[in-house]
N, C-alpha and C positions, 0 to 999 in steps of 0.2 A: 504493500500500500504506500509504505514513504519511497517508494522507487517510482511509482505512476505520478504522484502527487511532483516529486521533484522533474522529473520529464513534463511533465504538464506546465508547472512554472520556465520551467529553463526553453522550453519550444516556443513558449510567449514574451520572454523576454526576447528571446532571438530574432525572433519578426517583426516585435518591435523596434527592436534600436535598429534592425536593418530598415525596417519599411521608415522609421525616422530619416533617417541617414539619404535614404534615395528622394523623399518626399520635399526634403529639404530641397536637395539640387533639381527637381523636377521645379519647385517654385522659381526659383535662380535661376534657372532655362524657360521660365512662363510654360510650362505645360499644366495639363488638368493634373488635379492630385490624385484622381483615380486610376489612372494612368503609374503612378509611383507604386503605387499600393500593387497593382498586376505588375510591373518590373520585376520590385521587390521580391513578391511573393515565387516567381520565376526561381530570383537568386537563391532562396532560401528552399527550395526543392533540392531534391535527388537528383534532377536533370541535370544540374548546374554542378560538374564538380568540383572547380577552383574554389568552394566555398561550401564550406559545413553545412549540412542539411537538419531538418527538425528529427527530432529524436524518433517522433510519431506521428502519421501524420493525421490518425483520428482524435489528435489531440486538437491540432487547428481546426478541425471539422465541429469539433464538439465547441470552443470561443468561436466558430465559422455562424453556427447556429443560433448561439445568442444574439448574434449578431444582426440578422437576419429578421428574430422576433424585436429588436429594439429598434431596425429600420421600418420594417411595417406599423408598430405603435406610432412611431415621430409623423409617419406618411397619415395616419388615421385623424394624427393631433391638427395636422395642418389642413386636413380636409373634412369635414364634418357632414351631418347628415344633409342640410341644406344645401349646400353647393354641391354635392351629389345628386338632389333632387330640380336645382337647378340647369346643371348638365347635364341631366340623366338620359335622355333624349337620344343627343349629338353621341353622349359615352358608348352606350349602350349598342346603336346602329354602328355607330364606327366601329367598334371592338368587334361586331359579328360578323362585319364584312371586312375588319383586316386577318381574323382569325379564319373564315371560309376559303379568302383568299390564299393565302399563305399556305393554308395545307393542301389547296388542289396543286400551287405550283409547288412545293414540297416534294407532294406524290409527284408529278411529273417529273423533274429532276429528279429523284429520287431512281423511276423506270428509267431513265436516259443515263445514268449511270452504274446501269445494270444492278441494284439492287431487288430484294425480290418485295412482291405484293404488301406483305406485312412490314417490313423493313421502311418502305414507301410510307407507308403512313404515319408509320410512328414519326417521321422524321418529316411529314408534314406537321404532324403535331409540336414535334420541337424549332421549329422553324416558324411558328407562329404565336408564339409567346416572346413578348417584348420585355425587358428585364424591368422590375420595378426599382430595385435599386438602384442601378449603374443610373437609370433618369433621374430617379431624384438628386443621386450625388452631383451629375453633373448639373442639375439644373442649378441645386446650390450653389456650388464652386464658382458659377458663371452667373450667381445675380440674377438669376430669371423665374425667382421662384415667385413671384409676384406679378409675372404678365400674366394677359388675359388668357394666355392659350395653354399658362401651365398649369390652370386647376383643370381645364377639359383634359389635357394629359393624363393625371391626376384619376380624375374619373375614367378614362379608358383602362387605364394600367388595373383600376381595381374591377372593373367590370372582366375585362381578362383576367384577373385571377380566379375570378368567380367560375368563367370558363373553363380555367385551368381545373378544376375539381371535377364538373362534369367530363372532360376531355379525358378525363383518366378513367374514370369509371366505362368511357366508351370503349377508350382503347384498350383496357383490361377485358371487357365482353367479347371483342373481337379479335386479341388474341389467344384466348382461351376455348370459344365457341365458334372463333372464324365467322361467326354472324355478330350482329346489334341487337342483344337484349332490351326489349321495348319497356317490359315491364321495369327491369332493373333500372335501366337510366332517367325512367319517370319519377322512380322511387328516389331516388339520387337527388333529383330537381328540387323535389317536393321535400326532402328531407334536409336540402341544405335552405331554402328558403323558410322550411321552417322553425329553425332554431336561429337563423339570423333574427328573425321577427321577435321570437322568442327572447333570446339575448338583449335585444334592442329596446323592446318594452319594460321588460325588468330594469335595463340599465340606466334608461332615460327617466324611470320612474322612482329609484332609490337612490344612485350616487348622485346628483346634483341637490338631493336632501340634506344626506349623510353627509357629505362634504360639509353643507353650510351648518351645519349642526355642532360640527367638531374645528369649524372657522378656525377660532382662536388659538388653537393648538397646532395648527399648522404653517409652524417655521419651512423655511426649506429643505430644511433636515429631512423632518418627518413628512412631507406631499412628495420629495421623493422616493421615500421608503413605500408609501401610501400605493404611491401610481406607480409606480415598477411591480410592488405586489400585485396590484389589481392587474399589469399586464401580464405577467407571468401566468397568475393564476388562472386567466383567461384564455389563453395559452393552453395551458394543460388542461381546461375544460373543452375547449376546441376539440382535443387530439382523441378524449375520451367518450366524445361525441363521433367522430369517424372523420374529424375536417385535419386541417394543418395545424403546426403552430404558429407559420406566419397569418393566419387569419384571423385566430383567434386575438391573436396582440392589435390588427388591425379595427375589430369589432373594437376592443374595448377603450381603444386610440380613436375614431370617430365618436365614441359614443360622450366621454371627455372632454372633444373637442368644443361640443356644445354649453360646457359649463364656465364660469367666469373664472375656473383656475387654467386656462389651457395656456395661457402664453405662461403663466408661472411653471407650470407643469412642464411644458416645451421646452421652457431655460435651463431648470434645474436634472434635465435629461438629457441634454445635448451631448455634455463629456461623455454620459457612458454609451451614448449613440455612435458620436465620433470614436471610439475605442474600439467596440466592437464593429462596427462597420468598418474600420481600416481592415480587422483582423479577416472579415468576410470577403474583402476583393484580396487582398492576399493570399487566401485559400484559392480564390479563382486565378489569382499569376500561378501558383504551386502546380495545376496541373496540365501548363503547357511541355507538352513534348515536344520538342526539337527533330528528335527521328522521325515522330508520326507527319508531323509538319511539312518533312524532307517531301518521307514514303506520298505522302496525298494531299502536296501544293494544288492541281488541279483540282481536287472537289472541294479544298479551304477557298481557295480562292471564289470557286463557280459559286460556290453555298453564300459566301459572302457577298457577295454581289447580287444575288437573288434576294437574300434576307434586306439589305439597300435599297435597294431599287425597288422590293415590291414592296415592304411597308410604306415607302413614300409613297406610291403610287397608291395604296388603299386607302392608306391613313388619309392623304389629301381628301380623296376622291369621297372616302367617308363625309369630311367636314362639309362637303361642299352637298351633299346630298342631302345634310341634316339645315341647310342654312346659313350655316358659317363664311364668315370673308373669305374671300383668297387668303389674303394675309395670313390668317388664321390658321386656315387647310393647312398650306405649306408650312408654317412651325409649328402645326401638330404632324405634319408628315415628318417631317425630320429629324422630330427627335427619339420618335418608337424605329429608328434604325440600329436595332441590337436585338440577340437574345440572350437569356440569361439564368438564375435561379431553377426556372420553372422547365426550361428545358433540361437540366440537368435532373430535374427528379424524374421528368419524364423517360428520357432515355436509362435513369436506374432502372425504371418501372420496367422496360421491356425488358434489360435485362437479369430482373428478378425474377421475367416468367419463362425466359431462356427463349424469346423469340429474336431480339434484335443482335445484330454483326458485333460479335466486340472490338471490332472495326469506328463502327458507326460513334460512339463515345468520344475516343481522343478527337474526331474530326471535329463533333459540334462543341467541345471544349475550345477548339483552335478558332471556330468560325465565331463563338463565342468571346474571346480574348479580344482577337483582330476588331470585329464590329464595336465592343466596348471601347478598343483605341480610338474609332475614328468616328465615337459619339459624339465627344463636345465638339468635333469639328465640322461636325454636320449640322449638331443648332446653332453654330455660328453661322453656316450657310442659308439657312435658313432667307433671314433677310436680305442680303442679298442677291438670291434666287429668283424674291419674288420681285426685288425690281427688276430685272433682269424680264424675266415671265412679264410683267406689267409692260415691258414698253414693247414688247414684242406681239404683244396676246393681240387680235385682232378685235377693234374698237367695239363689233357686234357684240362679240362671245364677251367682253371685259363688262359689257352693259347686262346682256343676260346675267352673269354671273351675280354681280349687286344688286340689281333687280330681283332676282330670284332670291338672294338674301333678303332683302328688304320684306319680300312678297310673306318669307317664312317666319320672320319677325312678326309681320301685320298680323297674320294668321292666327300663330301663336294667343298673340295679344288677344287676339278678338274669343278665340276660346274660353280665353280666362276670364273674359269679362261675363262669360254666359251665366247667368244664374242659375238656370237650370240645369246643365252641365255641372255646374261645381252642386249644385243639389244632390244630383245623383250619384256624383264620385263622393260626397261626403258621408254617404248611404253605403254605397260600397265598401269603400275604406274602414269601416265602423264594424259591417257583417265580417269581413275577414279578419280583421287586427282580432274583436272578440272570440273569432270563432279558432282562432290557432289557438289563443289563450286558455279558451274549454278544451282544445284538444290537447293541452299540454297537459293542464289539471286530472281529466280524466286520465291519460296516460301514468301522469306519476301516481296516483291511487293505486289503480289496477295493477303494475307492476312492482309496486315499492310498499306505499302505504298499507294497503289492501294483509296482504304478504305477512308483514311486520306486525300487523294490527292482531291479525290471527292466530300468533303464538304468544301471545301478553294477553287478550280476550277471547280465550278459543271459542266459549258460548255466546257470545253475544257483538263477536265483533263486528258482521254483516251491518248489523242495527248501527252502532257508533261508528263504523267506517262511511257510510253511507251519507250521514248527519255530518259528519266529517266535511265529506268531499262537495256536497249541496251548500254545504253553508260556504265553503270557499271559491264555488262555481257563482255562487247568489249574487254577488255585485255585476257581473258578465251577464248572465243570462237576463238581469233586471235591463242593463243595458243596451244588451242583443235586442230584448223585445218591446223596448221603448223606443219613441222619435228622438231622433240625433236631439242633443239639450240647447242647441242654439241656432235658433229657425235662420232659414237661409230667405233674403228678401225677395222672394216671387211677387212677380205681378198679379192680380185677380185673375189675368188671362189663362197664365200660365196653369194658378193653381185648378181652376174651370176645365182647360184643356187636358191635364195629366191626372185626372183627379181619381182613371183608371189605374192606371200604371202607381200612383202612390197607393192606394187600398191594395194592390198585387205583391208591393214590395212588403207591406204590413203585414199581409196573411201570410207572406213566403218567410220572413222575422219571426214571425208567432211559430211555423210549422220546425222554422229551425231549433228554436229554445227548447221545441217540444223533443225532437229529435236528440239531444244533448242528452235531457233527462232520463228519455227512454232506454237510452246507451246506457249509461250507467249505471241503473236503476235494474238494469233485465241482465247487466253481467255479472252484479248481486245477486240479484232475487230471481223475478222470472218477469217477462213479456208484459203479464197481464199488470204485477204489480208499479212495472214501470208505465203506463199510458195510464195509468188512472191516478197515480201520483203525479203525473206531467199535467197533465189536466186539468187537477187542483192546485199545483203549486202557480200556471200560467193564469187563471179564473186570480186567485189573491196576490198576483203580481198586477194584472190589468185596474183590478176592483179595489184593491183594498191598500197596497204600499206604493202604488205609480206614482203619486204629485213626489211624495217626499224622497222615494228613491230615485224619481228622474235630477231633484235638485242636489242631491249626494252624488249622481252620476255627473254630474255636471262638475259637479266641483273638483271631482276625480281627473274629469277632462282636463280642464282648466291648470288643473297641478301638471298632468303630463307634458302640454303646448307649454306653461311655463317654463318645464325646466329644459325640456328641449331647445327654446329659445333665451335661455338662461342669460346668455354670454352676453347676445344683440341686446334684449333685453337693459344686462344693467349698463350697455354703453349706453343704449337712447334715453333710459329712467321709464318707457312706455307704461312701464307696469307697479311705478314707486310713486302713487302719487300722494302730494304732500298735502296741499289744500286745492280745490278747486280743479285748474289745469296746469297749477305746479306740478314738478316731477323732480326725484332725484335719481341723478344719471354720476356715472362711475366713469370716466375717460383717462385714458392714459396717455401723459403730454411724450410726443413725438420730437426725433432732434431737431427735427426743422420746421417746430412749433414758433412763429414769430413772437410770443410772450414770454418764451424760455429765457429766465435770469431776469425778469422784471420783477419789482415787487407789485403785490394785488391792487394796490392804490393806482402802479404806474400802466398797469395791463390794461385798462380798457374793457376789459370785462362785463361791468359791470352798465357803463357809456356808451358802448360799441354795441352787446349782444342781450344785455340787459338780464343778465345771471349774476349769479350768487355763488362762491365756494363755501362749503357749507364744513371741508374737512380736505385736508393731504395725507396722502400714505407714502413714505419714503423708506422702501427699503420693511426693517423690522421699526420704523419710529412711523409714530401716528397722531399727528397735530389736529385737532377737533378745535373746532372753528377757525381757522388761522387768523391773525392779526394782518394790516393792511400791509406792514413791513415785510412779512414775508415772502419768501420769492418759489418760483415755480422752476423747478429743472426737469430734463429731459428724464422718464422713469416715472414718474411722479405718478400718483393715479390720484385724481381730487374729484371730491363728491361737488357736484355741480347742480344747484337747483332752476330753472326755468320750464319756462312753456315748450309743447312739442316742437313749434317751428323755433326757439330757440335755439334749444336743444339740437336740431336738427344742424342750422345753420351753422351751431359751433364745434360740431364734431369731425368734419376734416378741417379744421384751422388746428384744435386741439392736437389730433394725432396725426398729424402733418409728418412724415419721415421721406427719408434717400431711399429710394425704392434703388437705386445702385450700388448697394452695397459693396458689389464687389470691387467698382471703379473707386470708390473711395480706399478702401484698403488698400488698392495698388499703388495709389496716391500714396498715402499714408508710406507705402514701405518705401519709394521714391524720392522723399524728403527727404533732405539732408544739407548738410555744409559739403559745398564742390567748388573748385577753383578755376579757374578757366582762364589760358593765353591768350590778349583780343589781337586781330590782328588790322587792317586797314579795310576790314569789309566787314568789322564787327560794328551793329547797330550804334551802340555806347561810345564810339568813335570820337573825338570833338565836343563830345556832352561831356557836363560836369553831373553829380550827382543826384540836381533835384531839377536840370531840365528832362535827362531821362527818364523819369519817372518808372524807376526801375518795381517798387511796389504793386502798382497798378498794373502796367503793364505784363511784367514778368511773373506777378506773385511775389518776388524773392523781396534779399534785401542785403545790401553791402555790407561786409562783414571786416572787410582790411583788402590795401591794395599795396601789392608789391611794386617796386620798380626802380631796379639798379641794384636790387637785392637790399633794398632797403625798403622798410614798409613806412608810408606816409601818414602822420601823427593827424594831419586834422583832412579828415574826409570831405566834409562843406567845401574845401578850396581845390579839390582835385578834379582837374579835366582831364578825361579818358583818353590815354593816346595808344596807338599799337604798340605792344611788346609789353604791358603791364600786363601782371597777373593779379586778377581782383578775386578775391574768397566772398563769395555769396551761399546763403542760407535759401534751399527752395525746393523746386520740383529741378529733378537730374534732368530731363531733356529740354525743359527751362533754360534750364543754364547754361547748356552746352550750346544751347542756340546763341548766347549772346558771342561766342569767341569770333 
């Protein structure tokens, strides 16, 4: 045991200081840093033997995995269930048709290079899976985690994983049976949509409680302890459900996302994201072969190129089908040009069933590597591209194209505004969200409760199991067969015109509750006694507890849309109101908030937006009512009271930030004191110090000026001539410009 433990540690420190060491000079050379991490990970193989290799190397596999589930939580944390439901649409059609895609021409390449039937597919299957990682990293690295097209990304990448699960289940039927198990993959469908539902309601409807509950107690300390548990945990209920464990970190990273700890949560999770995701692309350098690379350049390369060129080509073509700009299309095409993770479980899968070439492995590892190198330099292509496409695209097609966006927008819109439509979906939405619910309830009795109950009540447990399981189905079923709690505003026409179809949906609501009962009730007892208890429990839900349990269901409602929208919520105050059409709203001041470093008196505030700070949270200190002297720094989260349109108006002034992240860092690393020799076609030529206005202009600022090999005491009287060397403070191409 102390022999694993120390190979365990000593194989992590080794990947570390190596993947340091390379990641370093990859910075120092401007390349991407996921890029160092697969070098790296190369050197620190068996491949590579000038250089020690890891002791074990399911030791890197096992930090490879963490890894893995702490990328998918951060990916959950930054995408939430709303922007999911917002993109769901564009996600959803794009990801079917780049995944249909991809595995016809998969198969097809696949027979053209002589591979057999099953072989073919599977490696369309792996061929259509876009890595969720290696996108995120690089979209990080490069600052683009904040355009518009990288949360549709975002939602593709997750709607393909969802894919990924069914995909496996097919291609496990059809390497085992040589046919498509209809029933099996229906089961599959139905079985993972419903334990997301499941998971999702539970978790939407007790952690943004419990969090607020235990508020105060949650230093950084402990909300990382907190949210790492609840990710792991979720994790391991994933896996003993039959799903992954990067899903499961993903459910409970969305479901989070929604609550008003998520940037806090985000923060205090970054280091062990960044840790273990180094350690995960380093596992993926670890298994490039060199030989196999040699042995089958031709199908590395054809595979690479096909996996290129045809996700841009779907990916676009996707966008543009669902609505989406050009613009748009094209850098959502460009950056699903990788595969990654999911093909690698996939090609295990086939061969754990001893169907696929052990051939086929090392190739999509290589096709894998290659494609992850030449990711960030395809979403830098991106824009370029499309001007490129834009000036070339013939004036018709360039009009259809925006028009047809445009037309899909209209569209959209004009759906939304339907009353009746959202009537119906509201009806919808309500029968199934309940009705998984009941089917969970009854599931866990009958298989657990039921069970359990029987050897603690062997006489009598049918009776209190029963009482049991009714009394915790009772809020649901009250609900199933009541009218949604918050009427949707129809016209008299409407209600006059449909007023069939509403009575249809009632009686179909009433026959389902009955349905529930009867289930349960007749896997106890028997048939009869179940329809005659459903009967009477449906007769004193209608008659006799309807007003008051429809206003309990209501309120029920109410609690879940609140905590759901927890987050939005306490930015805008919608739902904190103080007096009248006062609100108190939570905002967190941005670096490039124009009142940052003012005191409250001098901010305008109050003059300008006609609000009120009501309190500052800085950090672990927390100022209740601030004084006027106090000042507002960037971090800051201040309780702020106004009206909606207030409120509205001062929420991007408030969280105003550098959506460029990464150009500022580069900046940043840039700076510095650099010396430069002018010579007679240097700008600064003939100028003295304050006609050049080397501040303004340059950024910089004079720092000391040689010449003669003596440095000149008073700067004010020095005019620039060729051959001085002047030491300025600034940006390095800055300054180099002035010699």
């Amino acid at each position: 045991m102390e022999l694993d433990i120390e190979s365990l540690i000593s194989d992590l420190a080794f990947i570390l200081i190596l993947g340091g060491i390379v990641t370093v000079l990859f910075k120092w050379i401007k390349q991407p840093v996921v890029l160092g991490y697969i070098v790296a990970g190369f050197l620190a193989s068996p491949n590579f033997e000038p250089l020690p290799s890891v002791a074990n190397e399911a030791n890197i596999e096992f930090w490879a995995q963490i890894g893995i589930v702490v990328l998918l939580f951060s990916l959950g944390l930054e995408f939430n269930f709303r922007k999911l439901v917002n993109t769901g649409v564009s996600a959803v059609v794009t990801a079917l048709i780049n995944v249909i895609g991809m595995m016809c021409v998969g198969f097809v390449v696949g027979k053209m290079l002589g591979f057999s039937h099953i072989n073919s597919i599977f490696l369309g299957g792996m061929l259509s899976m876009s890595s969720t990682t290696i996108i995120i990293k690089a979209l990080t690295d490069l600052g683009l985690k904040q355009k518009k097209f990288a949360s549709i990304v975002f939602a593709i990448l997750v709607v393909e994983d969802l894919f990924a699960v069914l995909m496996m289940v097919l291609l496990s039927s059809i390497a085992v049976n040589d046919s498509v198990e209809g029933s099996e993959l229906l089961f599959s469908i139905g079985k993972l949509v419903f334990f997301l539902i499941i998971w999702f309601l539970v978790g939407v409807f007790v952690l943004p409680t419990l969090l607020n509950k235990i508020r105060r107690f949650l230093n950084n300390e402990t909300l990382l302890i907190v949210s790492m548990g609840l990710c792991l945990g979720m994790a391991v209920f994933s896996v003993a459900c039959g799903f992954s464990l990067a899903l499961g970190a993903f459910v409970m990273g969305s479901i989070l996302a929604g609550t008003s700890y998520a940037e806090r949560i985000e923060r205090v999770t970054m280091p062990v994201k960044d840790l273990f995701g180094a350690v995960f692309f380093i596992s993926v350098g670890m298994m490039v072969q060199p030989a196999t690379i040699v042995d089958y350049a031709g199908p590395i390369l054809l595979l690479s190129v096909v996996v290129i060129v045809g996700m841009i080509i779907f990916g676009t073509f996707g966008m543009l089908v669902t609505g989406q700009s050009l613009k748009v299309a094209i850098e959502t095409g460009f950056s699903l040009t990788q595969i990654g993770e999911f093909s690698f479980i996939i090609a295990s899968l086939g061969m754990s069933l001893g169907v696929l070439d052990p051939s086929i492995y090392p190739i999509v590892v290589a096709v894998s590597v290659l494609t992850t190198f030449t990711t960030p330099y395809f979403i830098k292509m991106a824009d370029p591209f499309y001007e490129i496409v834009k000036r070339h695209l013939p004036r018709r097609l360039h009009f259809l194209i925006d028009r047809y966006s445009k037309e899909a927008h209209a569209t959209a819109s004009a759906e939304r505004q339907s009353m009746w439509r959202m009537f119906i979906r509201r009806y919808l939405w309500r029968m199934v969200l309940y009705s998984i619910v009941l089917i969970a309830i009854t599931l866990v009795s009958l298989e657990f409760f039921m069970p359990w109950l029987a050897t603690v009540l062997p006489h009598a447990y049918k009776y209190v199991g029963a009482a049991v399981t009714l009394a915790a189905m009772s809020p649901f079923l009250v609900a199933l067969a009541m009218p949604t709690s918050k009427r949707v505003s129809l016209s008299n026409d409407d209600y006059e015109r449909y007023t069939v179809p509403r009575v249809v949906m009632r009686i179909f609501r009433i026959i389902l509750v009955l349905a529930f009962i009867v289930n349960i009730l007749s896997s106890i007892f028997s048939l009869t006694a179940g329809i005659a208890t459903g009967v009477a429990l449906i007769v004193l839900i209608l008659f006799v507890v309807g007003g008051k349990a429809k206003i309990r269901i209501g309120n029920i409602e109410d609690r879940f849309i609140n905590n759901l929208n927890e987050r939005e919520l306490r930015r805008s105050g919608k739902n904190n109101s103080v007096v009248s059409d006062l609100h108190l709203a939570y905002m967190t001041v941005g670096n490039l908030c124009p009142i940052v470093g003012e005191r409250l008196r001098d901010s305008g505030l109050r003059s300008k937006y006609g609000v009120s700070v009501s309190s500052i949270s800085r950090g672990s200190r927390f100022i209740p009512v601030p004084r006027s002297d106090d000042r507002i720094f960037p971090g800051d989260v201040i309780g702020v009271i106004g009206t909606d349109e207030q409120l509205q108006n001062l929420l991007p002034v408030i969280e105003k930030t550098d959506d460029e992240e990464a150009a500022a860092s580069v900046d940043a690393v840039n700076f510095g004191i650099y010396d430069v020799l002018l010579t007679d076609k240097s700008p600064l030529a003939g100028l003295n110090i304050i006609n050049a206005d080397i501040p303004d202009k340059y950024s910089s600022m004079v720092i000391a000026v040689e010449r003669d090999n003596h440095f000149e005491e008073r700067l004010d009287n020095v005019v620039f001539t060729p051959g001085d060397r002047v030491y300025l403070a600034g940006p390095k191409d800055t300054i180099h410009s002035l010699a």
